[in-house]
C-alpha positions as a Markdown table, in Angstrom:
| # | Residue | x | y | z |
|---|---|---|---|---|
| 1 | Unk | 0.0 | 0.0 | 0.0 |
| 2 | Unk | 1.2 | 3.5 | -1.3 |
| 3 | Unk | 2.2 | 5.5 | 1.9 |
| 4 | Unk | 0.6 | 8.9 | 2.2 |
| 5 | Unk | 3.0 | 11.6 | 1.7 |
| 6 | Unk | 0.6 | 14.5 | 0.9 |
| 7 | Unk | -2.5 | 16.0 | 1.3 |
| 8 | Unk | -4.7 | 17.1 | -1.4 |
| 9 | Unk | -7.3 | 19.6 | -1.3 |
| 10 | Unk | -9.7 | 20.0 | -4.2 |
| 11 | Unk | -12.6 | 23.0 | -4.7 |
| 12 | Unk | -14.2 | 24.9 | -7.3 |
| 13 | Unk | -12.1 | 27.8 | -6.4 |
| 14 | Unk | -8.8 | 28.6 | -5.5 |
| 15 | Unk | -8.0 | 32.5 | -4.5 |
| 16 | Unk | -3.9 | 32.1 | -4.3 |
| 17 | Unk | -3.9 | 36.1 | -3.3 |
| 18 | Unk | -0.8 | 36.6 | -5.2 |
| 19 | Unk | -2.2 | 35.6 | -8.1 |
| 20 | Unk | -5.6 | 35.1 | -9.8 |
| 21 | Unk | -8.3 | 33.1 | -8.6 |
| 22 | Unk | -8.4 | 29.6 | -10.4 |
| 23 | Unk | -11.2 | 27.7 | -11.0 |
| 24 | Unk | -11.4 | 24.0 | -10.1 |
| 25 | Unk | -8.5 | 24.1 | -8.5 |
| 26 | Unk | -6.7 | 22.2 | -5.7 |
| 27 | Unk | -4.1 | 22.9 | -2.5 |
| 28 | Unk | -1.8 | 20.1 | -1.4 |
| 29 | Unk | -0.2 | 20.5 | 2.3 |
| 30 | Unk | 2.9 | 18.2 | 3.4 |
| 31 | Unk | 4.5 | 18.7 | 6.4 |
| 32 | Unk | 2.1 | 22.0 | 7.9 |
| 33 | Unk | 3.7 | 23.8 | 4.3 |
| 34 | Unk | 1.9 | 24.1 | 1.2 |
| 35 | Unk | 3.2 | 21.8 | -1.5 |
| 36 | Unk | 1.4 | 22.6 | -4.2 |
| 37 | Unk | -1.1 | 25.3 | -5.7 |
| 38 | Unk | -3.3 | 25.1 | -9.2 |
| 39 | Unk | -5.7 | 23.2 | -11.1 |
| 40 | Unk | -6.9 | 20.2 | -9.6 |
| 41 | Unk | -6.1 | 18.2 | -12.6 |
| 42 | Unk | -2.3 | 18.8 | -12.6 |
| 43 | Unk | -2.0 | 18.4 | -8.5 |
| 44 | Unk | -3.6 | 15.2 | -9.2 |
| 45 | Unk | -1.1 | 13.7 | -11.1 |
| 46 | Unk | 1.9 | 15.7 | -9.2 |
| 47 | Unk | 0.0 | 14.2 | -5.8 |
| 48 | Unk | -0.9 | 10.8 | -6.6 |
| 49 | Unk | -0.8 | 9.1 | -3.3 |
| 50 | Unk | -2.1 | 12.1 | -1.6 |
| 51 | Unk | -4.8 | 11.9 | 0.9 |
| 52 | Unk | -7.6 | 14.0 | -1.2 |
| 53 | Unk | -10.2 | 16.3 | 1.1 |
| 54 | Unk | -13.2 | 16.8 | -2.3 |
| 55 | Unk | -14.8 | 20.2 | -1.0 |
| 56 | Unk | -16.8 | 20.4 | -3.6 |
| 57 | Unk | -18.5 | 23.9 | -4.4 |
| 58 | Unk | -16.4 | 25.6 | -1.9 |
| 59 | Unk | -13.3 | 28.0 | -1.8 |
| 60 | Unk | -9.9 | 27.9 | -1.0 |
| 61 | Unk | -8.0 | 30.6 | 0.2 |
| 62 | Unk | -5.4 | 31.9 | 3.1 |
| 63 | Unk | -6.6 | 32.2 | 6.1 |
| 64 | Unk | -7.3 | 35.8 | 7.1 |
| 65 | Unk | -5.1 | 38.1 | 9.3 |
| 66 | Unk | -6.5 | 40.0 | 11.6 |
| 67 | Unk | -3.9 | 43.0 | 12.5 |
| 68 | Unk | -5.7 | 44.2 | 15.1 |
| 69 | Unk | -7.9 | 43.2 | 18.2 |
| 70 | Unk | -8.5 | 43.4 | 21.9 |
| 71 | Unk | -9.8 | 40.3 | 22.9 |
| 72 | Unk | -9.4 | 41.0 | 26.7 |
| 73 | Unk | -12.4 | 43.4 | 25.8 |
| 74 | Unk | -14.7 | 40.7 | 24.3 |
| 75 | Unk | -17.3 | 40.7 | 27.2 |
| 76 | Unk | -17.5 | 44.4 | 28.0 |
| 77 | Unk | -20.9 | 45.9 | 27.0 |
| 78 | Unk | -20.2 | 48.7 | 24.1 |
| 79 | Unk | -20.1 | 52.1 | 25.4 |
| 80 | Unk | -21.9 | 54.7 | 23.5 |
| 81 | Unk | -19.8 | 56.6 | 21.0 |
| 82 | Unk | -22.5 | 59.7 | 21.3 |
| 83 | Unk | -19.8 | 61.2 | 18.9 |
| 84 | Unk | -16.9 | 61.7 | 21.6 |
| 85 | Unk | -14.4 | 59.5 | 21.4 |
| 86 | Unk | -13.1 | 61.0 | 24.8 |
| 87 | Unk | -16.2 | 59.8 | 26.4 |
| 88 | Unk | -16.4 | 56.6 | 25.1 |
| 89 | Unk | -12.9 | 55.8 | 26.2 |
| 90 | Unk | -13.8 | 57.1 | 29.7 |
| 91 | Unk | -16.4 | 54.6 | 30.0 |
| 92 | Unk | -14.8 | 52.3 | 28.7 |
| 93 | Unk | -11.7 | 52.5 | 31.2 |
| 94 | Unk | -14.2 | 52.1 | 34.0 |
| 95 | Unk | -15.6 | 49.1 | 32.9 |
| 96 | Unk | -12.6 | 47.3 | 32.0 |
| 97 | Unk | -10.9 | 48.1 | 36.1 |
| 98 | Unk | -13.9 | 46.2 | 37.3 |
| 99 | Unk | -13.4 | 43.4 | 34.8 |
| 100 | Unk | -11.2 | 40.3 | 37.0 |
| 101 | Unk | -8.4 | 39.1 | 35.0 |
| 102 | Unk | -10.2 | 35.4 | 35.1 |
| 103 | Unk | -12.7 | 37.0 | 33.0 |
| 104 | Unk | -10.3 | 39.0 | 31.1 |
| 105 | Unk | -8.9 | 35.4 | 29.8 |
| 106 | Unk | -12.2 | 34.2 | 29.1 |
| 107 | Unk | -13.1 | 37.0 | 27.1 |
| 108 | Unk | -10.3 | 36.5 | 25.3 |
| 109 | Unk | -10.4 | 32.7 | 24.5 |
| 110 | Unk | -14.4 | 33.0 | 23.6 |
| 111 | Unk | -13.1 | 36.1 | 21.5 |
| 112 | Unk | -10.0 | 33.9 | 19.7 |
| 113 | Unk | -12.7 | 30.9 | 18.9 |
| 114 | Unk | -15.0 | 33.8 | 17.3 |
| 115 | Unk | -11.6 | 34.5 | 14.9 |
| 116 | Unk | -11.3 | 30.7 | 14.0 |
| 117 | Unk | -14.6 | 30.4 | 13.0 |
| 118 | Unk | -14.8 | 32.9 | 11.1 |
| 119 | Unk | -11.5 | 31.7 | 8.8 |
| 120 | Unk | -9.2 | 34.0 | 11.0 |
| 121 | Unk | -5.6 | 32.4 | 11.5 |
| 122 | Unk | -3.4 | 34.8 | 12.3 |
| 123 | Unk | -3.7 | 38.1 | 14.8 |
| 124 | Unk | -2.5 | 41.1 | 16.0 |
| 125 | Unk | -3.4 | 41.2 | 19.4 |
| 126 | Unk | -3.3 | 44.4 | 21.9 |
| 127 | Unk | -2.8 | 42.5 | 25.4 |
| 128 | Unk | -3.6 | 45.1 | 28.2 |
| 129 | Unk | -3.7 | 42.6 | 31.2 |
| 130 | Unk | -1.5 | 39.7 | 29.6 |
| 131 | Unk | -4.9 | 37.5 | 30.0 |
| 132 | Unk | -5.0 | 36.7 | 26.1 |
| 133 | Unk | -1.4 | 35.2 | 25.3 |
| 134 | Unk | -2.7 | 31.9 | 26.8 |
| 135 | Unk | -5.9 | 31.1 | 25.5 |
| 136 | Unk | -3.9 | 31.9 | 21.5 |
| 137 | Unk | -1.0 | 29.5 | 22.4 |
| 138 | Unk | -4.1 | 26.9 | 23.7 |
| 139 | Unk | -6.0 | 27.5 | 20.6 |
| 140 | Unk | -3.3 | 27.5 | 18.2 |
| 141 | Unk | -3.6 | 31.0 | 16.0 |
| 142 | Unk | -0.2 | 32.4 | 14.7 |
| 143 | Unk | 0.6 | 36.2 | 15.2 |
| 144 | Unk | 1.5 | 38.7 | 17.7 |
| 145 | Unk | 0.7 | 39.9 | 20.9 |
| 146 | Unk | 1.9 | 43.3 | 21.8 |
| 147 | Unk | 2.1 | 44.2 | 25.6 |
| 148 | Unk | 0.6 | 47.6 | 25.9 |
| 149 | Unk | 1.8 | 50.1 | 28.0 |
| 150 | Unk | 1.0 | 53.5 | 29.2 |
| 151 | Unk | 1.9 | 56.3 | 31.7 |
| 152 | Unk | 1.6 | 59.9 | 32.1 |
| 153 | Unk | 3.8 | 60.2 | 35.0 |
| 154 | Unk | 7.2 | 61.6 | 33.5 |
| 155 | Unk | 8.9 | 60.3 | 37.0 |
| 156 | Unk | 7.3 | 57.1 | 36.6 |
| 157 | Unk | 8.6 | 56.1 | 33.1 |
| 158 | Unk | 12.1 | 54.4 | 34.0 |
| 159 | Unk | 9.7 | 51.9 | 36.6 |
| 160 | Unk | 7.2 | 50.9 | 33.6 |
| 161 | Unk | 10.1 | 50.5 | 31.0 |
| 162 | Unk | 11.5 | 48.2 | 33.5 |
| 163 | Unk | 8.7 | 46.8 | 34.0 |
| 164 | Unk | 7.5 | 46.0 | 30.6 |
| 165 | Unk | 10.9 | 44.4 | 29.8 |
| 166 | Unk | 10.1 | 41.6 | 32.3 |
| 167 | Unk | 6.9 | 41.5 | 31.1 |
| 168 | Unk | 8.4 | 40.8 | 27.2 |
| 169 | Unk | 11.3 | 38.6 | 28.6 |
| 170 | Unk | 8.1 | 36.1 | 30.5 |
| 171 | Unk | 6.0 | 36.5 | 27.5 |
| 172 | Unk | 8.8 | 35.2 | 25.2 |
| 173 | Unk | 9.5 | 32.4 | 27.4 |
| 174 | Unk | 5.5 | 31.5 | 27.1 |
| 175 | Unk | 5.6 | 31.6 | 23.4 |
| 176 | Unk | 8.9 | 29.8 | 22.8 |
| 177 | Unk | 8.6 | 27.5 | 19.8 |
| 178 | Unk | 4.9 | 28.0 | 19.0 |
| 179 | Unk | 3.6 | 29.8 | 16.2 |
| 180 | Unk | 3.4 | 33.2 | 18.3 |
| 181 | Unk | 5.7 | 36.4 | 18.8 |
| 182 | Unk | 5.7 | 39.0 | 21.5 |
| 183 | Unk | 5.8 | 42.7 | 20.7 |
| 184 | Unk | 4.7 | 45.9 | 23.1 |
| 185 | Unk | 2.5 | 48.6 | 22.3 |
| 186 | Unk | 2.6 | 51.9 | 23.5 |
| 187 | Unk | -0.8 | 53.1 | 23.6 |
| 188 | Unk | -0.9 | 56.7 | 21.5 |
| 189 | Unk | 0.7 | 59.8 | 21.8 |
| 190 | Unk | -1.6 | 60.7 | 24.6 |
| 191 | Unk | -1.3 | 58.6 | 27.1 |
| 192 | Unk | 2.3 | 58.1 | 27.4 |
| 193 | Unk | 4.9 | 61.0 | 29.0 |
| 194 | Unk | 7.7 | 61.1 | 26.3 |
| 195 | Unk | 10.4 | 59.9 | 29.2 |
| 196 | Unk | 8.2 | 56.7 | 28.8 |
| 197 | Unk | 8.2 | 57.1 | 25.3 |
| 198 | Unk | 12.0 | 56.9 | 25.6 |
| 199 | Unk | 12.0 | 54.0 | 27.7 |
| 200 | Unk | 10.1 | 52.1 | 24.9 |
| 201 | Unk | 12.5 | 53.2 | 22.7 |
| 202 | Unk | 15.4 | 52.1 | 24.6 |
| 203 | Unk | 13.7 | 48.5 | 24.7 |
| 204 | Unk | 12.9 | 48.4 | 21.3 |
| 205 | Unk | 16.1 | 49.0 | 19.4 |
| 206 | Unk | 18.5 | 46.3 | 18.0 |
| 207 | Unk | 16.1 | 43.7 | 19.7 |
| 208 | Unk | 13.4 | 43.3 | 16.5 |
| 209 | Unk | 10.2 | 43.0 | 18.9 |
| 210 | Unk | 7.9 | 44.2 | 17.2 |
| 211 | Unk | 5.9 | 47.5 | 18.0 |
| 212 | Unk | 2.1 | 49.1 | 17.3 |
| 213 | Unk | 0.9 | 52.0 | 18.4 |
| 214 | Unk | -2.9 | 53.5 | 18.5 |
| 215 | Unk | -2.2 | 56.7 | 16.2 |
| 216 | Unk | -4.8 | 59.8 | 14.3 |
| 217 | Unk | -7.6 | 57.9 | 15.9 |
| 218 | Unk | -9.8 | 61.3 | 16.6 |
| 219 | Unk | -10.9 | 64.5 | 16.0 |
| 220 | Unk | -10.1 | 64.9 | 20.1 |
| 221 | Unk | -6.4 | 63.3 | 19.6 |
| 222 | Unk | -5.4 | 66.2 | 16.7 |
| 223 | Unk | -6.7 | 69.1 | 18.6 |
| 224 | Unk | -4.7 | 67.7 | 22.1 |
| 225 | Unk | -1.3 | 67.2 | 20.2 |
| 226 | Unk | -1.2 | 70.6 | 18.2 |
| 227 | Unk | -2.9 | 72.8 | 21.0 |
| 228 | Unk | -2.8 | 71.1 | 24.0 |
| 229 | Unk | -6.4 | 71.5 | 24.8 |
| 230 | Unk | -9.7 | 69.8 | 24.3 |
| 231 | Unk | -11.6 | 66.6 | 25.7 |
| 232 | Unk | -8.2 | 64.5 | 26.4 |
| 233 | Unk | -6.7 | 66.9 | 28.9 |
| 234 | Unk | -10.2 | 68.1 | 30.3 |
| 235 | Unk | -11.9 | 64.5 | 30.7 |
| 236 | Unk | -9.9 | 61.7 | 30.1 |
| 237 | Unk | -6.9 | 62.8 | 31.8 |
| 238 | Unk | -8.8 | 63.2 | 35.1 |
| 239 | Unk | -10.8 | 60.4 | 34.5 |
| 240 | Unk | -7.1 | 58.2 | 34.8 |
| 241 | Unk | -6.0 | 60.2 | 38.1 |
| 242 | Unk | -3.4 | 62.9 | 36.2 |
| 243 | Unk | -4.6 | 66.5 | 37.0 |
| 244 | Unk | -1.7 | 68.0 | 35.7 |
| 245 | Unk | -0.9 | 67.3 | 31.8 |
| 246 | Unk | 3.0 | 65.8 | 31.9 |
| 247 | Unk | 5.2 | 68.6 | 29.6 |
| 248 | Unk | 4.8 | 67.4 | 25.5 |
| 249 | Unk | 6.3 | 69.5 | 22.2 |
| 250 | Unk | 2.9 | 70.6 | 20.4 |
| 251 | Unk | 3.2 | 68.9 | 16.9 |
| 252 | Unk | 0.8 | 69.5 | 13.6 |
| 253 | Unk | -0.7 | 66.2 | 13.7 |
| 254 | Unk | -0.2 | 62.9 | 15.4 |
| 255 | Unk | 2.4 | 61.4 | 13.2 |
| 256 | Unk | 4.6 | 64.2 | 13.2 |
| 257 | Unk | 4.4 | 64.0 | 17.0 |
| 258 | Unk | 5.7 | 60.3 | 16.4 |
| 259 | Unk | 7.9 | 61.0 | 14.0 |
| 260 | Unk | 9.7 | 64.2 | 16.5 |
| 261 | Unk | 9.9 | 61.3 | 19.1 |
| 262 | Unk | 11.6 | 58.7 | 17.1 |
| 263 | Unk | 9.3 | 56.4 | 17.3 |
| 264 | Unk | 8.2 | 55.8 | 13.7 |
| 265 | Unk | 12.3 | 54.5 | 13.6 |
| 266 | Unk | 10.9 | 52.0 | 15.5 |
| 267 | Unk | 8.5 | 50.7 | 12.5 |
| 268 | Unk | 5.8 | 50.0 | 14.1 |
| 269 | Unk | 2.4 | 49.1 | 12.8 |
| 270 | Unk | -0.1 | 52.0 | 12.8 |
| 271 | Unk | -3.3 | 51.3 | 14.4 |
| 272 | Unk | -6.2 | 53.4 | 12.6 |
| 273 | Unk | -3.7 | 56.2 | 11.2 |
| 274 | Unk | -7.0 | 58.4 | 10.2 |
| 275 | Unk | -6.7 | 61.8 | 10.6 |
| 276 | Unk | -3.3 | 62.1 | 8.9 |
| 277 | Unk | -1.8 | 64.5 | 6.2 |
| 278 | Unk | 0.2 | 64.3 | 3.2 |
| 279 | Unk | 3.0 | 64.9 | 4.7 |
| 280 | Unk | 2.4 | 62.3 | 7.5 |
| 281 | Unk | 2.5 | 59.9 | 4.5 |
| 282 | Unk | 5.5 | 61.0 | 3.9 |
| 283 | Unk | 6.9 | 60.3 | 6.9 |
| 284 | Unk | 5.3 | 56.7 | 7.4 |
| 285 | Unk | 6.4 | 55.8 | 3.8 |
| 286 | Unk | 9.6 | 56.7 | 4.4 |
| 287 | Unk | 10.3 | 54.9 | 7.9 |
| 288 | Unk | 9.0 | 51.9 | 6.8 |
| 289 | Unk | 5.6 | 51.7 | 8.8 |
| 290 | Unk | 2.3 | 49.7 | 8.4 |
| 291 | Unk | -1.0 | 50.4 | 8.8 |
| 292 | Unk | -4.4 | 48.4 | 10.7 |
| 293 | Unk | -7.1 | 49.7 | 8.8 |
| 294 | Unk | -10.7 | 49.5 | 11.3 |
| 295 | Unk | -13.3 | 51.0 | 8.7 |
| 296 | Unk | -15.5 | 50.1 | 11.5 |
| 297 | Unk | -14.4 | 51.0 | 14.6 |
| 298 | Unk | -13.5 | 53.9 | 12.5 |
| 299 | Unk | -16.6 | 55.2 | 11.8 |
| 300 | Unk | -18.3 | 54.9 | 14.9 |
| 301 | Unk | -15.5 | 56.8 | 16.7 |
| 302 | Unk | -12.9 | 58.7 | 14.6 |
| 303 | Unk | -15.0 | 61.2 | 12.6 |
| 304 | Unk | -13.2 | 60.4 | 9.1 |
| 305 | Unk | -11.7 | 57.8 | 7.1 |
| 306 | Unk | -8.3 | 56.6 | 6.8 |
| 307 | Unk | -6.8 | 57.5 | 3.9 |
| 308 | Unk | -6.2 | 54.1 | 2.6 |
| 309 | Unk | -5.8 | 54.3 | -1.5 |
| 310 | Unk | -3.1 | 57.2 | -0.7 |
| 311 | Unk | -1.2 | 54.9 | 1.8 |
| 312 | Unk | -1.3 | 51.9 | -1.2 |
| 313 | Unk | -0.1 | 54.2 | -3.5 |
| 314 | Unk | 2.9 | 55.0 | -1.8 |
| 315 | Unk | 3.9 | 50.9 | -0.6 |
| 316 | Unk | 2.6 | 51.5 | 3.1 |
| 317 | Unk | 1.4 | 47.8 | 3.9 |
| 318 | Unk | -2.4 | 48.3 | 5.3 |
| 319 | Unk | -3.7 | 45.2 | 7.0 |
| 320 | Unk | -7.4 | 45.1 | 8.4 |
| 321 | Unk | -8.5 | 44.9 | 11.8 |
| 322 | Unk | -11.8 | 44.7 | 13.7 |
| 323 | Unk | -10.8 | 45.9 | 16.9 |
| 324 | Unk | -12.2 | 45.3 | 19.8 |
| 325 | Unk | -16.1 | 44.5 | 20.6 |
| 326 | Unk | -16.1 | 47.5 | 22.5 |
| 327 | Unk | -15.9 | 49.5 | 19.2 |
| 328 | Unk | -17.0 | 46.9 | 16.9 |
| 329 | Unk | -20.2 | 44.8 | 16.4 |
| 330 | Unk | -18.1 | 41.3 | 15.6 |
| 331 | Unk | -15.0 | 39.8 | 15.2 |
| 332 | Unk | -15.7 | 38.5 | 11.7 |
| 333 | Unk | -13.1 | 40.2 | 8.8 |
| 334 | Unk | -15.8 | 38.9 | 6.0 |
| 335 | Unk | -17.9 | 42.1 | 8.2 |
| 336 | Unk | -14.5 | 44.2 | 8.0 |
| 337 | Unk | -14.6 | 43.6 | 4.3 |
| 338 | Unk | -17.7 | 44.8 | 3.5 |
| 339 | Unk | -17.1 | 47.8 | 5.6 |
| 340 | Unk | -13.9 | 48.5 | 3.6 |
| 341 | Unk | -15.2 | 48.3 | 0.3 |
| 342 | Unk | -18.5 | 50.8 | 1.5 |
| 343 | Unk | -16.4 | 53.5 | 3.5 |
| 344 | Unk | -13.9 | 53.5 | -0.1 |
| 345 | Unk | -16.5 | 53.1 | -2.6 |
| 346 | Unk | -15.3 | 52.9 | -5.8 |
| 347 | Unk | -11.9 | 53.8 | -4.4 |
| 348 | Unk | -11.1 | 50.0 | -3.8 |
| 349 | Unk | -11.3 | 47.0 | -5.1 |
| 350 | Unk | -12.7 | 43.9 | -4.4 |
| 351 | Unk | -9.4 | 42.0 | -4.9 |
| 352 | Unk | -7.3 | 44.6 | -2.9 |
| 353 | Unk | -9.6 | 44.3 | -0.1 |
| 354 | Unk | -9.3 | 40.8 | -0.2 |
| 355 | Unk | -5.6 | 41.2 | 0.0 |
| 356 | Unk | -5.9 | 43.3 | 3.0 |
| 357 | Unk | -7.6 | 41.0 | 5.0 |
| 358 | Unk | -4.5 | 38.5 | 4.3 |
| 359 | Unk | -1.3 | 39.2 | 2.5 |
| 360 | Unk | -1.5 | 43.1 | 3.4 |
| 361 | Unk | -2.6 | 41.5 | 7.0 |
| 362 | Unk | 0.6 | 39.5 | 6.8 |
| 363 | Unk | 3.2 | 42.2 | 5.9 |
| 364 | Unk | 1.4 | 44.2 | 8.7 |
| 365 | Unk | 2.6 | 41.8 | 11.7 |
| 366 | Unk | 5.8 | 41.1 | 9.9 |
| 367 | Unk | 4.3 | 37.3 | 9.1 |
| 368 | Unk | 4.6 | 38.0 | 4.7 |
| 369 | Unk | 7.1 | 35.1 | 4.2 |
| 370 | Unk | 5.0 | 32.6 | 6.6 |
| 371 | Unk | 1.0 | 33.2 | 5.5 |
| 372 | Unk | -1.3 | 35.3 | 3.7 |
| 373 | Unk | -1.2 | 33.7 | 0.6 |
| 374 | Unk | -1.1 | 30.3 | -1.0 |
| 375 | Unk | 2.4 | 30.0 | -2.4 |
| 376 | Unk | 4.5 | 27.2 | -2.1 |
| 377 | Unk | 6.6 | 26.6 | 1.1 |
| 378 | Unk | 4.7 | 28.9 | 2.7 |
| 379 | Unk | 2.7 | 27.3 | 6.1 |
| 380 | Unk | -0.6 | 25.8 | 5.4 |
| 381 | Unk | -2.4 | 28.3 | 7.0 |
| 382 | Unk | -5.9 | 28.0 | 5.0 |
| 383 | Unk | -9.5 | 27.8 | 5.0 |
| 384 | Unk | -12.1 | 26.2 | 3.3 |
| 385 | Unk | -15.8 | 28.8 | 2.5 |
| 386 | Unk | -18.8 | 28.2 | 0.9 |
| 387 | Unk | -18.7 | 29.5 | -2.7 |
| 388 | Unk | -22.0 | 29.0 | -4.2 |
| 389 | Unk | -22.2 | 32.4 | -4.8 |
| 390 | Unk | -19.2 | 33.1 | -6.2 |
| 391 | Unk | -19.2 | 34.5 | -9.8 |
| 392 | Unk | -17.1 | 33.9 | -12.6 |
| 393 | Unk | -17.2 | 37.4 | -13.6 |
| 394 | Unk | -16.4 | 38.6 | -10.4 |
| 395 | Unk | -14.9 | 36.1 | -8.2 |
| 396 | Unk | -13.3 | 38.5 | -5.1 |
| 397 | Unk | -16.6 | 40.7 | -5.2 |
| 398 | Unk | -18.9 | 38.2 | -5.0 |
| 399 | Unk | -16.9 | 36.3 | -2.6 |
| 400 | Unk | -16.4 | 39.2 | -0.4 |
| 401 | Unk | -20.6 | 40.1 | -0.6 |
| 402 | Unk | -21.7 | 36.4 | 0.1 |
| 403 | Unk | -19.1 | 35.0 | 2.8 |
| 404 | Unk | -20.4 | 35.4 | 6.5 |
| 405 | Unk | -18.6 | 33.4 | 9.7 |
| 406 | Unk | -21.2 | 31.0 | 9.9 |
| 407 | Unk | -19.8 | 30.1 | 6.3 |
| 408 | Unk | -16.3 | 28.9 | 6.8 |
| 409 | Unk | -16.2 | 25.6 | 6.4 |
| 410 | Unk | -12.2 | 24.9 | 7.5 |
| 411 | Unk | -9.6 | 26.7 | 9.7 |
| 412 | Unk | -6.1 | 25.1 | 9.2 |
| 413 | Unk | -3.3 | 26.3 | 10.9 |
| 414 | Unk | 0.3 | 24.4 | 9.9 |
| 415 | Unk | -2.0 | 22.2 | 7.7 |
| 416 | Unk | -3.9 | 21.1 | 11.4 |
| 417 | Unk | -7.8 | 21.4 | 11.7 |
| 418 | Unk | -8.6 | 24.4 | 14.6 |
| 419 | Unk | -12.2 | 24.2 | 12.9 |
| 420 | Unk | -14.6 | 22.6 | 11.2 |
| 421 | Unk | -18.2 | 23.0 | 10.2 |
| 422 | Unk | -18.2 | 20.7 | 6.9 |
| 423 | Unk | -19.0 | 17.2 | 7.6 |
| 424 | Unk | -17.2 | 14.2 | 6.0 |
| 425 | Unk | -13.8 | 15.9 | 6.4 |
| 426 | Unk | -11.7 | 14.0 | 9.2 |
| 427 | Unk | -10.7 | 15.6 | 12.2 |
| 428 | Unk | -6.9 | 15.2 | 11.5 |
């Protein structure tokens, strides 16, 4: 009996990403890497002794990336935006104090099942508390999970830098050998002193942990770092115990704030980057930086739009994020998607939406040469949808306007099951 070297998996679509969409086509997965991508006649005879998975009228694709969430947040009620995003963060701070870090870490593992089933296999993941890094190892998604940190107390900064370094060094230990990194996130502009700015800084370079940052978020945010006044110094501020605004250099705009600091050196990836200029473009294009693109989170609490076609158009990687459920309704990218293509209309395409939510996704976090696409040697980091709908004519749109959570059929992760709602597919 022929041994099994392979396995083959055969639909009536392929989306590669990095290429175009082929119909009746087929994946084959050796060793957790893809081995093979194209029509299912030629794997066939390159994969003869392969154990073949028939999906029949479904699609093949990478699984998505998710560049941004909080899943700590996943059972807090949604604050009302009411149009301030000052207040809405102020409520939202209060409820998350009261939250116990036992419930943190099921909110977090309830919110990471949410991203499997809904064909998500790779995030980047905003840890406040520390509670999520577990329940990802346990469940098996790839990405990154970035420590945050913040402080306004200039005199306190050396204490939190030193803390968040043994925070990194015990999260690295944690994540040793699994499909995971561990990166720290500085909050925003706002809610950092810029001697703790530093201190981030000093742990950051020559170590290649990754960074994000919250950035151009809101109206509130712009009018704080160019005058110094507004809703941050007059209601949040008080609202986290600092009656006296630490010393900060008024900047034009967020970015150049960052960019006076340093910390765009640091390449980090940019989360909502809304309210920016041309000439913050500039800046991000030229030190290297990436984007998280939350169209919806966006709209219910930033006041604009990102600028997304502008930032393709000059090679800034933009991944897509849901955020949090505190700003979002679900955890589902195929949602995110649809928001993308509205908010842009006629501004993006289907098929560079779809490359957001995974290769764009990928160079976000840093993971381009592991996932996001189906390319050979690459992991096998897939998943399996319904494609009934989909259209010759238009295969990404009408992928894109069909596809809900409910119909991902597969999650693989290294070519390993993490879900399944298709019957007749084995478990391993």
């Amino acid at each position: 009996m022929a041994r099994i070297t392979a396995r083959l998996l055969t639909a009536r679509w392929v989306f590669p990403v990095c290429s175009p969409p082929i119909a009746d086509g087929a994946v084959a997965i050796q060793a957790g890497r893809i081995a093979g991508v194209g029509p299912c006649a030629k794997l066939t005879v390159a994969f003869p002794t392969a154990d073949r998975w028939d999906l029949a009228e479904a699609a093949l694709l990478p699984g998505l990336v998710n560049c941004h969430t909080h899943l700590e947040l996943c059972d807090l009620p949604s604050p009302a935006a009411n149009g301030n995003f000052a207040t809405w963060l102020v409520t939202l701070i209060e409820r998350r104090r009261q939250l116990p870090l036992a419930a943190q870490a099921a909110a977090a593992e309830a919110g990471a099942r949410r991203l499997l089933e809904s064909g998500t296999t790779s995030v980047g993941e905003v840890s406040t508390s520390g509670q999520s890094l577990a329940p990802l190892l346990r469940l098996g998604l790839r990405g990154v999970v970035y420590r945050e940190i913040l402080g306004l107390s200039p005199e306190e900064a050396e204490a939190r830098g030193d803390a968040a370094r043994a925070d990194l060094e015990a999260m690295q230990r944690a994540v040793r050998g699994g499909l995971l990194r561990v990166g720290l996130s500085p909050h925003s502009p706002y809610s950092l002193s810029e001697e703790l700015f530093g201190a981030c800084g000093a742990l950051l370079r020559g170590t290649g942990v990754p960074c994000c940052i919250h950035v151009a978020e809101s109206p509130e945010e712009v009018e704080f770092l160019s005058t110094g006044q507004g809703a941050i110094p007059h209601l949040l501020y008080p609202a986290v115990g600092c009656s006296v605004p630490p010393p900060r250099r008024p900047a034009a705009s967020p970015v150049e704030y960052l960019e006076a600091l340093g910390a765009l050196a640091w390449q980090p990836l940019l989360i909502h980057a809304v309210h920016v200029t041309d000439t913050d473009i500039d800046h991000m294009a030229r030190r290297g930086v990436s984007v998280a693109h939350c169209p919806r989170s966006n709209a219910r609490l930033s006041g604009g739009v990102a600028p997304v076609p502008e930032l393709l158009s000059e090679g800034i990687p933009v991944g897509l994020g849901t955020d949090s459920l505190a700003s979002a309704p679900t955890l589902d990218l195929w949602d995110e998607m649809r928001a993308a293509l509205e908010v842009h209309a006629g501004r993006l395409a289907p098929v560079e939406v779809l490359e957001m939510a995974t290769l764009g996704g990928a160079r976000a976090l840093g993971l381009a040469d592991q996932v996001g696409s189906l390319e050979v040697g690459k992991r096998a980091d897939l998943i399996a949808v319904s494609a009934g709908a989909v259209m010759a004519s238009d295969p990404a749109g009408s992928l894109i306007a069909a596809t809900r959570a409910a119909d991902v059929l597969l999650t693989l992760v290294e070519g390993e099951l993490r879900h399944r709602r298709l019957e007749g597919v084995p478990c391993a």
